[in-house]
Backbone as CSV, one residue per row, in Angstrom:
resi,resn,N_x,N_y,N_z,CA_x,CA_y,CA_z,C_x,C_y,C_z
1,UNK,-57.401,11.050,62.533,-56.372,10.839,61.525,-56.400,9.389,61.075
2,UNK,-56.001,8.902,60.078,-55.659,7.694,59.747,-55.195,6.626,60.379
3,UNK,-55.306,5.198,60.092,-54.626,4.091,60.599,-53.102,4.121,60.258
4,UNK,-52.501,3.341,61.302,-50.981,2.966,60.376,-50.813,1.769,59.284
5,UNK,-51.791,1.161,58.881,-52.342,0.024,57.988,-50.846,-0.941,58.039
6,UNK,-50.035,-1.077,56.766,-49.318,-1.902,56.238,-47.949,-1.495,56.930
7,UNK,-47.631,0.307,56.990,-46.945,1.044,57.493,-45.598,0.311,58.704
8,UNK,-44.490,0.553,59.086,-43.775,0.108,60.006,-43.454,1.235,60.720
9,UNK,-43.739,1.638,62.058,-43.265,2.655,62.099,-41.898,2.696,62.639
10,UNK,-41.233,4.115,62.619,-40.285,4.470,63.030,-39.355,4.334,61.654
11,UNK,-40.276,4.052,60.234,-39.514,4.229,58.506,-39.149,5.543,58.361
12,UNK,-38.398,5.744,57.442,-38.389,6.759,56.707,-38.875,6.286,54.993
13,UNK,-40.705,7.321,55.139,-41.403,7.060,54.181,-41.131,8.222,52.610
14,UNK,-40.804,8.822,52.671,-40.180,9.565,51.623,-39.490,10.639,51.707
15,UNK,-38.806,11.194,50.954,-37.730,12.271,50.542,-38.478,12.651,49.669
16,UNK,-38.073,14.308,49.082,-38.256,14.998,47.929,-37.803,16.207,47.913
17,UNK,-38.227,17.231,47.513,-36.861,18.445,47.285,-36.837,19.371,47.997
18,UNK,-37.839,19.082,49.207,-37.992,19.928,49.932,-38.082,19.274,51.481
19,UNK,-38.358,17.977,51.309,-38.122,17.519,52.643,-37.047,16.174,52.786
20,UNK,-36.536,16.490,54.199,-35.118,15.682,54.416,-35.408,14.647,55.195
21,UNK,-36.815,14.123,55.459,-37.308,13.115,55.732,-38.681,12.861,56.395
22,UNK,-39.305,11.814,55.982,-40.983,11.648,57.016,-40.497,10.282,57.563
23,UNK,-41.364,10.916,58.413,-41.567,9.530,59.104,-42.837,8.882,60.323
24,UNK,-42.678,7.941,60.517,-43.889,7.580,62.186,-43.464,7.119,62.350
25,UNK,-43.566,7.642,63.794,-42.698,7.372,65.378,-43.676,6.619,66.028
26,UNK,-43.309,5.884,66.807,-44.188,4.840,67.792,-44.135,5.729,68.706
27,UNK,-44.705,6.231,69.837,-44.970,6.744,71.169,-45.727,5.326,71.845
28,UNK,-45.616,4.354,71.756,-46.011,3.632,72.633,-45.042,3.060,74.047
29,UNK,-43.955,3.263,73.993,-43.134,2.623,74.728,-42.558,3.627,75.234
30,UNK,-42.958,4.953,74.781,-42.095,6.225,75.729,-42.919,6.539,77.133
31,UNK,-41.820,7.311,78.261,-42.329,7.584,79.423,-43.286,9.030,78.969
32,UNK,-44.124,8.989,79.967,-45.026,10.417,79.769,-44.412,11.701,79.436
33,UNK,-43.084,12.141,80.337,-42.532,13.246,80.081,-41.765,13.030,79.400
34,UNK,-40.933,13.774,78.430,-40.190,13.132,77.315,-39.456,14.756,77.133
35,UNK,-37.745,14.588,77.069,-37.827,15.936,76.987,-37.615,16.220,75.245
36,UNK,-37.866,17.926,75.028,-38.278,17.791,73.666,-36.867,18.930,73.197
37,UNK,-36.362,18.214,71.804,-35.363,18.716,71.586,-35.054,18.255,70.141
38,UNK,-34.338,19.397,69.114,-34.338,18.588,67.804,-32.787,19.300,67.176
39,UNK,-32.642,19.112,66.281,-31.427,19.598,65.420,-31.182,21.134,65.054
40,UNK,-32.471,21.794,65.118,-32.027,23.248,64.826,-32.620,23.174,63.040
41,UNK,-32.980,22.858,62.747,-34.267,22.235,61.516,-35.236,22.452,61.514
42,UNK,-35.950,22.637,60.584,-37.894,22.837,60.774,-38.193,21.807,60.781
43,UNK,-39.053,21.208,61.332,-39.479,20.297,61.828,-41.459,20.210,62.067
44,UNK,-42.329,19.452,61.165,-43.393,19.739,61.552,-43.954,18.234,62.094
45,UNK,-44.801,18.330,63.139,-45.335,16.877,64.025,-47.143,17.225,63.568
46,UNK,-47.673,15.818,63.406,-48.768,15.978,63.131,-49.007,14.777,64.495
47,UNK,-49.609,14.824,65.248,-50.322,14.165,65.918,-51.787,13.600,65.323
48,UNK,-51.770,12.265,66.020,-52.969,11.301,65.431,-54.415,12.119,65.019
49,UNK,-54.831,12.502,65.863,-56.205,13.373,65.155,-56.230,15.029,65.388
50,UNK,-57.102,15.177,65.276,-57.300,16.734,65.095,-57.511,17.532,66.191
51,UNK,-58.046,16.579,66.904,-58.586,17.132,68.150,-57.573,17.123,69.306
52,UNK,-56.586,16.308,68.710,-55.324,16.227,69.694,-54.998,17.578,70.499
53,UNK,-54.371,17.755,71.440,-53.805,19.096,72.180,-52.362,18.616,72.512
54,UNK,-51.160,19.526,72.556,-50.248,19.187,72.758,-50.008,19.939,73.887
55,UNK,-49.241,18.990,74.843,-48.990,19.803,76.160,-47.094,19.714,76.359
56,UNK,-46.907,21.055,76.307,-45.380,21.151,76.636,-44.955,21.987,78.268
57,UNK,-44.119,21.771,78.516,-43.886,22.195,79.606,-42.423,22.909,79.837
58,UNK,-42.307,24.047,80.096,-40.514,24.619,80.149,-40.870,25.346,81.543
59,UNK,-39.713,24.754,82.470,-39.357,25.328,83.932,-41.128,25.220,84.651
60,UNK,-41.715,26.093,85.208,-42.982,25.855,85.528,-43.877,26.872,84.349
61,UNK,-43.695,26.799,83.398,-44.553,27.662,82.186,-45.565,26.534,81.286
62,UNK,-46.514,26.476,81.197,-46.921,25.015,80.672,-47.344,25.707,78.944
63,UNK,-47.373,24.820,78.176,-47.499,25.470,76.988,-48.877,24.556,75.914
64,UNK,-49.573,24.913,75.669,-50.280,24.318,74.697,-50.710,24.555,73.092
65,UNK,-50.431,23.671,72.464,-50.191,23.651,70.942,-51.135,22.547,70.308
66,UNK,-51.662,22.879,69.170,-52.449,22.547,68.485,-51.937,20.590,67.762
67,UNK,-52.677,20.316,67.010,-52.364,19.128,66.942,-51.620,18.913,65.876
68,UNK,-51.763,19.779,64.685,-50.193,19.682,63.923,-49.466,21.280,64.278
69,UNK,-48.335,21.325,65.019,-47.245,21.966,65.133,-45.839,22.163,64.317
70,UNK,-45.038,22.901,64.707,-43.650,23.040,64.829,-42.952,23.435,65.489
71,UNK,-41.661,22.552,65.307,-40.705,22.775,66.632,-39.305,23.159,65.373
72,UNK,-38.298,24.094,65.802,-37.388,24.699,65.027,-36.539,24.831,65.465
73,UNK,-35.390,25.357,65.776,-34.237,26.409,66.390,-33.915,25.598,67.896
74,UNK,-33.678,26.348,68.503,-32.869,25.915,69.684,-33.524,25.495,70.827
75,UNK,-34.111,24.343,71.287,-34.986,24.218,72.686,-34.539,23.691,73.701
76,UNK,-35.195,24.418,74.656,-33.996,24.047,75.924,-35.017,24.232,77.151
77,UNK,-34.569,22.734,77.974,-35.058,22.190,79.127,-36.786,22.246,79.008
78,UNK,-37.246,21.680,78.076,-38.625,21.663,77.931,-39.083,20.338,77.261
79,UNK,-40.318,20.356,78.477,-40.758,18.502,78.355,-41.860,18.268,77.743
80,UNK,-42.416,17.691,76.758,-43.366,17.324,75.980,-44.110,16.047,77.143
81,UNK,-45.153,16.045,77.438,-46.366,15.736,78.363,-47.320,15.154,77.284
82,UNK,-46.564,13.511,77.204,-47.485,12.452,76.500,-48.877,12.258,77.083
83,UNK,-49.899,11.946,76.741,-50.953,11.078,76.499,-50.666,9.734,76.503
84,UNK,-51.069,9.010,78.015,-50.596,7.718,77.520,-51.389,6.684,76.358
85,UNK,-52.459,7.184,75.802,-52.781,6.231,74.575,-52.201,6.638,73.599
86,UNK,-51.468,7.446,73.584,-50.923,8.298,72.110,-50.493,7.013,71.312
87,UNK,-50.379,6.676,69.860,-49.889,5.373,69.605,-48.921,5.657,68.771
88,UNK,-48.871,7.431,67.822,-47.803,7.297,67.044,-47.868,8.864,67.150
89,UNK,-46.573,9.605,65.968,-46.503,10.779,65.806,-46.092,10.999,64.318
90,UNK,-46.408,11.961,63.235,-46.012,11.634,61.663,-45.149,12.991,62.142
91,UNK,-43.989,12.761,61.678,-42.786,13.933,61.904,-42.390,14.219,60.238
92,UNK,-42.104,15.046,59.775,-41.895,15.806,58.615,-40.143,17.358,58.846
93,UNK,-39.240,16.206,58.312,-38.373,17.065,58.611,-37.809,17.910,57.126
94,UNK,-38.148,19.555,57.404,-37.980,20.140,56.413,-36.432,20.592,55.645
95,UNK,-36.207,20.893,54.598,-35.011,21.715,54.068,-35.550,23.120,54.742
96,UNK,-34.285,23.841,55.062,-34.935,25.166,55.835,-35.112,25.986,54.964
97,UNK,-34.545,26.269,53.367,-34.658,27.246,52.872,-36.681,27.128,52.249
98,UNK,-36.863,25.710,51.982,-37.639,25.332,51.654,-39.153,25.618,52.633
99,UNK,-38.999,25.124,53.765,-39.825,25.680,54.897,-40.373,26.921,55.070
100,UNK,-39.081,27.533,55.326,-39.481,29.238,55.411,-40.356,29.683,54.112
101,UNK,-40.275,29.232,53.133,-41.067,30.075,51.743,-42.235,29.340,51.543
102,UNK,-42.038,27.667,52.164,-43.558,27.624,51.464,-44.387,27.744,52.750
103,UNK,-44.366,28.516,53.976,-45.024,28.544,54.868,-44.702,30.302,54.931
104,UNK,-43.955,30.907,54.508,-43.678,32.229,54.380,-43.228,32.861,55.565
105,UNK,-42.642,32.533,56.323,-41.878,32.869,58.001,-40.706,32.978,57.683
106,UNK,-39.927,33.953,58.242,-38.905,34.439,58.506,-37.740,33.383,59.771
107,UNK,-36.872,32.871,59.313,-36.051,31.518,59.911,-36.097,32.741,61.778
108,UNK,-35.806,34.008,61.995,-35.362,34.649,62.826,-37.033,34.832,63.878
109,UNK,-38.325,33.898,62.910,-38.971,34.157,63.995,-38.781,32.821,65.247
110,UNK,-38.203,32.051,65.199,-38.165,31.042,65.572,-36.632,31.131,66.596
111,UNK,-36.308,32.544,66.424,-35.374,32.519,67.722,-35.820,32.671,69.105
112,UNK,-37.033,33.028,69.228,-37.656,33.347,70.667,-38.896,32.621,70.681
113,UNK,-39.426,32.001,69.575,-40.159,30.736,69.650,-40.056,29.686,69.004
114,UNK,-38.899,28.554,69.674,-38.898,27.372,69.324,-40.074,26.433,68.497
115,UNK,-40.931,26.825,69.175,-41.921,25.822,69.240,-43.616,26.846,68.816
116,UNK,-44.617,26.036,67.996,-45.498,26.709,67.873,-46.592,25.869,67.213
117,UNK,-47.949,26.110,67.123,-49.348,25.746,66.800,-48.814,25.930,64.595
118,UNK,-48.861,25.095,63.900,-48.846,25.292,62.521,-49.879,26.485,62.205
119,UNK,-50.745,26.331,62.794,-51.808,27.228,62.318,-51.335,29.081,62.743
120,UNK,-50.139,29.352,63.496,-49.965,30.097,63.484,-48.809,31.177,62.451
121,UNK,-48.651,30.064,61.663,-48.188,30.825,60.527,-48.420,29.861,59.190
122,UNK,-49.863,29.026,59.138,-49.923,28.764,57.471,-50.913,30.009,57.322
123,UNK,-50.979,29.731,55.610,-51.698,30.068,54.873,-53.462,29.852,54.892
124,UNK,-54.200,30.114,54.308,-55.489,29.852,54.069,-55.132,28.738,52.932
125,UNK,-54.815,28.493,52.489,-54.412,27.012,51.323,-53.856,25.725,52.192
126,UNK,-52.695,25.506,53.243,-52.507,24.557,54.201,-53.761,25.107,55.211
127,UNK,-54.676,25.670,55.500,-55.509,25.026,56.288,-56.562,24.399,56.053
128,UNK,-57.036,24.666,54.425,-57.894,23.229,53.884,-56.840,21.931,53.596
129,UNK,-55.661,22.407,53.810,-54.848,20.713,53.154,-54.924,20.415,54.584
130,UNK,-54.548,20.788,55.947,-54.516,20.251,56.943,-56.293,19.349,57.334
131,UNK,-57.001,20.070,57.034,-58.604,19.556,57.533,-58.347,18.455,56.422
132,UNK,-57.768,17.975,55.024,-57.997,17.698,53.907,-57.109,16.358,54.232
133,UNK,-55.964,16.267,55.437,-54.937,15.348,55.703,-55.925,14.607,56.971
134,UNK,-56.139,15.345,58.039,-57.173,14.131,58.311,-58.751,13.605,58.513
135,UNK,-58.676,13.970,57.447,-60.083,13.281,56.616,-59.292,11.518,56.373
136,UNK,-58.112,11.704,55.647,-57.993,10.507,55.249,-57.774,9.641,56.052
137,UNK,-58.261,8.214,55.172,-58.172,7.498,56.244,-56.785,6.292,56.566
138,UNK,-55.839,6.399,56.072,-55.106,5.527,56.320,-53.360,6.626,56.367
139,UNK,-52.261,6.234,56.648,-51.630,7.214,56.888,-50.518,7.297,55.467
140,UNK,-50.742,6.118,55.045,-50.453,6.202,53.246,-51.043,6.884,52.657
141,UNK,-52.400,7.653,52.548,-53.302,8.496,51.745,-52.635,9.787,52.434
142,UNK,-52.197,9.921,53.740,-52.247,11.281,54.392,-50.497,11.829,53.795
143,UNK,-49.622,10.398,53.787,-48.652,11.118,53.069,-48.595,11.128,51.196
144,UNK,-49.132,10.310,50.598,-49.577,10.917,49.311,-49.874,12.547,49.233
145,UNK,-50.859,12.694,50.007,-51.567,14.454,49.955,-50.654,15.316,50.098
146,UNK,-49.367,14.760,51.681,-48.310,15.567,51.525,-47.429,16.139,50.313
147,UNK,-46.967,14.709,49.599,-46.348,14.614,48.688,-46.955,15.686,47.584
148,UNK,-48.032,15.432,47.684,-48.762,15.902,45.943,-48.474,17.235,46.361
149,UNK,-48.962,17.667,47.548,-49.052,19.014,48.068,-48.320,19.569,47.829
150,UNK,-46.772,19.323,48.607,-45.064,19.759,48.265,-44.590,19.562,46.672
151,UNK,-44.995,19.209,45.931,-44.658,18.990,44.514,-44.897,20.274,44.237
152,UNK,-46.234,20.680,44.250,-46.711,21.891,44.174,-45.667,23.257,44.192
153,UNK,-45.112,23.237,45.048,-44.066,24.365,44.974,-42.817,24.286,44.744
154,UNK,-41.911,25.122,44.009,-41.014,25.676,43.457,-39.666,26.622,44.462
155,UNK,-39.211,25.856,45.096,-38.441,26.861,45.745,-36.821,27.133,45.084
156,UNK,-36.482,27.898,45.109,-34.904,28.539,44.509,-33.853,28.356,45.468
157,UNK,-33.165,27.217,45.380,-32.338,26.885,46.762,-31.179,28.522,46.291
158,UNK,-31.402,29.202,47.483,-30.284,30.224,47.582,-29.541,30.474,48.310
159,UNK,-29.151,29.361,49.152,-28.454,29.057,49.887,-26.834,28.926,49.697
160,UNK,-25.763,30.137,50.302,-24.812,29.836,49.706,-24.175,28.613,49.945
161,UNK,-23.099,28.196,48.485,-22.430,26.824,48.833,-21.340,26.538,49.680
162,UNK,-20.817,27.352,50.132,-20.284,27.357,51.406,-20.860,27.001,52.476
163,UNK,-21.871,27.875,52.426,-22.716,27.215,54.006,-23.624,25.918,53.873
164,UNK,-23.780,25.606,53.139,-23.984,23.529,52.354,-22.551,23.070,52.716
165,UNK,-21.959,23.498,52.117,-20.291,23.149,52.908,-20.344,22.972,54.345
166,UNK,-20.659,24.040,55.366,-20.537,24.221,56.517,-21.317,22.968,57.157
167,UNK,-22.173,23.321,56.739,-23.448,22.111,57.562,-23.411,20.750,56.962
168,UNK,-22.428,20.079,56.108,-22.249,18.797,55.872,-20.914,18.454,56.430
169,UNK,-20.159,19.676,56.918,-18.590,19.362,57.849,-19.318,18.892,59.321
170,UNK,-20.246,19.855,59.990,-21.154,19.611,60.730,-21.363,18.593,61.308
171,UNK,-22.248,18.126,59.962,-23.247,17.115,60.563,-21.628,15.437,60.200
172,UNK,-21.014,15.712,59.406,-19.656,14.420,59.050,-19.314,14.363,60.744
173,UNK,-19.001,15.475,61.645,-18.294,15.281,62.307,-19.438,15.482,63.693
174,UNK,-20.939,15.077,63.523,-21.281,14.997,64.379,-21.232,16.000,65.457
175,UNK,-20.886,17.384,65.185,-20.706,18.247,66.008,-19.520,18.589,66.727
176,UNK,-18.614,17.421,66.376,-17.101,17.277,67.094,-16.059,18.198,66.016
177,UNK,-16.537,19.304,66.192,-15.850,20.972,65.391,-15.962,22.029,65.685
178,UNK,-15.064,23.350,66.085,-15.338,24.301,66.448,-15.476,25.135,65.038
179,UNK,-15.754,26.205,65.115,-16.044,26.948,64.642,-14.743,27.070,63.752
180,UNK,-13.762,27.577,64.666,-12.358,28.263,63.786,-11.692,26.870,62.816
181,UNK,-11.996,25.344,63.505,-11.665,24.455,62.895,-12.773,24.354,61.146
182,UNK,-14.018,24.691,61.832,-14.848,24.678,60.389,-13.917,25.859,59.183
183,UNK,-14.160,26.961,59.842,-13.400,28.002,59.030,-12.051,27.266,58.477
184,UNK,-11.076,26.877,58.815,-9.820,26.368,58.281,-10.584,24.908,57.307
185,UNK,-11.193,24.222,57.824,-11.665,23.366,56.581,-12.433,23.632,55.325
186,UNK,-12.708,24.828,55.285,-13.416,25.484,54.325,-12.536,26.043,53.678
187,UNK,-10.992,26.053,53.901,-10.229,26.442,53.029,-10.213,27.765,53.374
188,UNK,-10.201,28.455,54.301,-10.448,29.925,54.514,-11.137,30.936,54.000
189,UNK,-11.891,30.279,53.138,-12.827,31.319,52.057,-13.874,31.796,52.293
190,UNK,-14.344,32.006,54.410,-15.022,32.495,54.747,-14.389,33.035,55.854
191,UNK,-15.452,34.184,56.663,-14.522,34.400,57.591,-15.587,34.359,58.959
192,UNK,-15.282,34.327,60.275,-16.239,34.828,61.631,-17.628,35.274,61.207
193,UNK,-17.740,36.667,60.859,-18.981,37.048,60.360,-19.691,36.945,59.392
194,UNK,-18.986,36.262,58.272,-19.870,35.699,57.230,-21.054,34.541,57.712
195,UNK,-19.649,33.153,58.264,-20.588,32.517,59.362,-21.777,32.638,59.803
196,UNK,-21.282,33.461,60.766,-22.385,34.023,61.773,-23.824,34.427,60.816
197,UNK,-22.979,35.976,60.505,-24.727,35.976,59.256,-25.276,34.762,58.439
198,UNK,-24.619,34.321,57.442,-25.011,33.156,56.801,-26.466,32.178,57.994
199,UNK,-25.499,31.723,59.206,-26.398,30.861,59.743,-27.491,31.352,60.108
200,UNK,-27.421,32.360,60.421,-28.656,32.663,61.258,-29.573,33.490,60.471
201,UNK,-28.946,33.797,59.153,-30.159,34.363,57.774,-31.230,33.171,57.353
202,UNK,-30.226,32.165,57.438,-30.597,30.691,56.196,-30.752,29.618,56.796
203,UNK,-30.547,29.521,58.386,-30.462,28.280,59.023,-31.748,28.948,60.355
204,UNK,-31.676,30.157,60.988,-32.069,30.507,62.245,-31.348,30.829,63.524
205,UNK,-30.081,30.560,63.348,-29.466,29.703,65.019,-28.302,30.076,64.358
206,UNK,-27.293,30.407,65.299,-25.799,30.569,64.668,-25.025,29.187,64.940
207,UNK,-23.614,29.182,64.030,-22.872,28.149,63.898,-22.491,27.044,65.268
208,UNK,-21.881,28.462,66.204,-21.885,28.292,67.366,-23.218,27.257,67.926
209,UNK,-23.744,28.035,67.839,-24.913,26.949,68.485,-25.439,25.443,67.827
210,UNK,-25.611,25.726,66.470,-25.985,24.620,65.610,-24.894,23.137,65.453
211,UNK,-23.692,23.328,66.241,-22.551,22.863,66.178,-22.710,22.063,67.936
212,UNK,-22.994,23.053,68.526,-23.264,22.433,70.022,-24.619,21.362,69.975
213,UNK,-25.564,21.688,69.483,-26.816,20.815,68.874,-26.635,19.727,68.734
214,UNK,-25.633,19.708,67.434,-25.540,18.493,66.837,-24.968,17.113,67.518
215,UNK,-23.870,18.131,68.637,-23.210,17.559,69.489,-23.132,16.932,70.729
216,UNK,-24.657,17.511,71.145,-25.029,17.367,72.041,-26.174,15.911,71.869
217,UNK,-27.103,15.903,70.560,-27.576,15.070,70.248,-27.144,13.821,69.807
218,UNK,-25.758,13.881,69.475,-24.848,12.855,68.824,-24.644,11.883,70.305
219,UNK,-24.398,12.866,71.465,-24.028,12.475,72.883,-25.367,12.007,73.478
220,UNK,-25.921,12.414,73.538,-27.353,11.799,74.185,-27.657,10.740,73.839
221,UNK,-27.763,10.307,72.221,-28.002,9.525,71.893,-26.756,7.853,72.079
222,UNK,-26.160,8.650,73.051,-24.907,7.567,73.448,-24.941,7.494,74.853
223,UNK,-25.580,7.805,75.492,-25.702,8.145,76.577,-26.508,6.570,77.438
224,UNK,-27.546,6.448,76.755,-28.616,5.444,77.538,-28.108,3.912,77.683
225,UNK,-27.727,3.592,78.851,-27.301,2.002,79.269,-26.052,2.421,79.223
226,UNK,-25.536,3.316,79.455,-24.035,3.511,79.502,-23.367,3.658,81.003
227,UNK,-22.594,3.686,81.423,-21.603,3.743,82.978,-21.533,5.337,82.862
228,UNK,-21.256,5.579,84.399,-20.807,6.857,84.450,-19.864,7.021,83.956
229,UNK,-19.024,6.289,84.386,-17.264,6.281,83.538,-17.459,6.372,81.722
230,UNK,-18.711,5.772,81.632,-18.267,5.359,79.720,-18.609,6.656,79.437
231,UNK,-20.273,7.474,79.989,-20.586,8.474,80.228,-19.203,9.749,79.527
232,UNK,-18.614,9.464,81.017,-17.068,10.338,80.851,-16.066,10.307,79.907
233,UNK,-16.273,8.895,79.444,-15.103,8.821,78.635,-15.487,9.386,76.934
234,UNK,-17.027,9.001,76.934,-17.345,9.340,75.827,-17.416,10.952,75.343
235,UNK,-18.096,12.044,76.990,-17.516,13.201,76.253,-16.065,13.621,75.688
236,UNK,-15.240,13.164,75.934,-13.927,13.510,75.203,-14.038,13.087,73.742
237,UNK,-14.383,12.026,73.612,-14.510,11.408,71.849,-15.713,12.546,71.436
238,UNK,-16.338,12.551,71.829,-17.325,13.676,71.285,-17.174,15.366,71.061
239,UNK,-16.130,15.335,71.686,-15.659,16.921,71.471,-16.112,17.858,72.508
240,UNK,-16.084,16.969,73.551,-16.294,17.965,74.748,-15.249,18.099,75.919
241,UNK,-14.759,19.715,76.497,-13.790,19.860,76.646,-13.333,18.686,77.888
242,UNK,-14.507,18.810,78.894,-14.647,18.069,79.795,-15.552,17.439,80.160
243,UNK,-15.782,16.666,81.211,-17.377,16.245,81.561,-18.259,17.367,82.109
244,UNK,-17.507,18.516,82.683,-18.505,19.073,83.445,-18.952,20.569,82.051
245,UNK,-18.159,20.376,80.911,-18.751,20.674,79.413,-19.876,20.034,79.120
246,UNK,-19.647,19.357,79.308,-21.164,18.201,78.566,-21.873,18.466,79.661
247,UNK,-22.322,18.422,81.322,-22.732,17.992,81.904,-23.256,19.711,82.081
248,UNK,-22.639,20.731,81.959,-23.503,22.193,81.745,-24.716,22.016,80.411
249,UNK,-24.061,21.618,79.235,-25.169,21.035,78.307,-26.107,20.631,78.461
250,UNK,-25.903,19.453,79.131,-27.072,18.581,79.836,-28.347,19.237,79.996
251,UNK,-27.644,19.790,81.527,-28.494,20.629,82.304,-29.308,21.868,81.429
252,UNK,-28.567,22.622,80.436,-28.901,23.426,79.865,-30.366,23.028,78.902
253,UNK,-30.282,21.975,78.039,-31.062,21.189,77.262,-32.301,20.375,77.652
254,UNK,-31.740,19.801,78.811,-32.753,18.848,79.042,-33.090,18.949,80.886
255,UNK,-32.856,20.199,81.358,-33.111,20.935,82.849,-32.672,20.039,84.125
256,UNK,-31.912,18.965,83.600,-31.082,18.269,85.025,-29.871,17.435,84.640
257,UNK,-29.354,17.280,85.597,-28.036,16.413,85.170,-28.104,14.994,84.427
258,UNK,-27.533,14.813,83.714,-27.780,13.324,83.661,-27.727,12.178,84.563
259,UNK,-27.251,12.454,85.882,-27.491,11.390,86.750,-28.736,11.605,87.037
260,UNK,-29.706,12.446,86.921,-30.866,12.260,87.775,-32.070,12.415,86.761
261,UNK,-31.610,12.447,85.079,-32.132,12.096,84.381,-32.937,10.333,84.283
262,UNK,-34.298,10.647,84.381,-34.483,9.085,84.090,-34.333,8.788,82.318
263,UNK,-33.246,7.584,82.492,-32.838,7.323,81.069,-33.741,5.750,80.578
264,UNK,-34.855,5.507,81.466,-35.804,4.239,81.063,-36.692,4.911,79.570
């Protein structure tokens, strides 16, 4: 794959109408095991070259994936198994309505597989653009190709506006919302099972869950250099009922408690 030339990583290198952000990630300073976990979003990772192999790991099941992947929907207690020369990662975070059509997958296959090899659901057209991305040589040429590529298609956001509603109450409140509270901020003009269907037609993952996600990631990411006590104090600001709420999460997400999480 390409150099990072002029590049900074860890930018966000473009937007457009179909994606909600790119970027490169440094992997130089991360520990080997890393656990792997995202928003409930399509999400595609291109690793540095082609020849790359990705090694994941859930409970004792080891998993191997190709060198550009995706990770989607709900993942839980499963560790991504760095390469310690790895030097970066190009992450591509999709609009979901957008994802599903120009890769042609169904959001509901991604309830029983989080995670997967790209090549197992593109086209014969992304697998000359993938051989065609690293050919190039710098990682400015590789997201140009993206770009030009995604221009290319036409998607029909049909997404109802309610549930654009839903998922910007969501993501405002960081996950600190239940469900029946979303419903009353929506003005009541939805009900339980609209919800429910809606998310998991157009998103993958139901409210319920996509709400714990957000919330859980909002918390993690507050988590590192913190006291046990701040730890504690912070699940309450975060919308968790208790600590041992958050601390089932934990465990659930990332397969141990946070005390015995290494947070280096």
């Amino acid at each position: 794959m390409g150099t990072i030339d002029h590049l900074t990583v860890s930018d966000l290198f473009f937007k457009s109408e179909h994606i909600l952000g790119a970027y490169v990630f440094s992997c130089k300073d991360l520990q080997s095991s890393q656990p792997l976990f995202n928003d409930g979003l399509p999400t595609l990772i291109f690793m540095p070259e082609k020849t790359n192999v990705v090694h994941l790991k859930k409970a004792d099941v080891e998993i191997k994936l190709n060198a550009a992947w995706v990770c989607c929907g709900v993942i839980e207690n499963t560790y991504w198994q760095l390469p310690e020369d790895l030097p970066y990662i190009i992450v591509l975070r999709f609009k979901p309505s957008s994802f599903y059509e120009i890769f042609n997958v169904e959001p509901a296959f991604f309830l029983t597989r989080p995670y997967c090899s790209l090549s197992e659901i593109m086209s014969n057209r992304w697998i000359q653009i993938i051989d065609q991305l690293y050919q190039k040589e710098t990682i400015s040429d590789q997201f140009e190709l993206l770009k030009e590529t995604l221009s290319t298609y036409t998607v029909i956001e049909n997404r109802p506006y309610l549930l654009q509603a839903a998922l910007e109450k969501i993501d405002y409140n960081k996950g600190n919302i239940t469900v029946s509270e979303l419903i009353h901020d929506l003005g009541g003009k939805v009900n339980r099972k609209w919800l429910q269907r809606s998310f998991v037609k157009y998103i993958g993952i139901s409210p319920k869950k996509y709400i714990s996600l957000q919330r859980f990631i909002f918390m993690f990411g507050h988590c590192q250099n913190k006291s046990q006590k701040e730890i504690i104090d912070n699940t309450f600001l975060s919308g968790y009922y208790d600590y041992n709420h958050f601390l089932k999460e934990f465990k659930q997400y990332i397969g141990v408690s946070p005390t015995k999480y290494n947070w280096e």
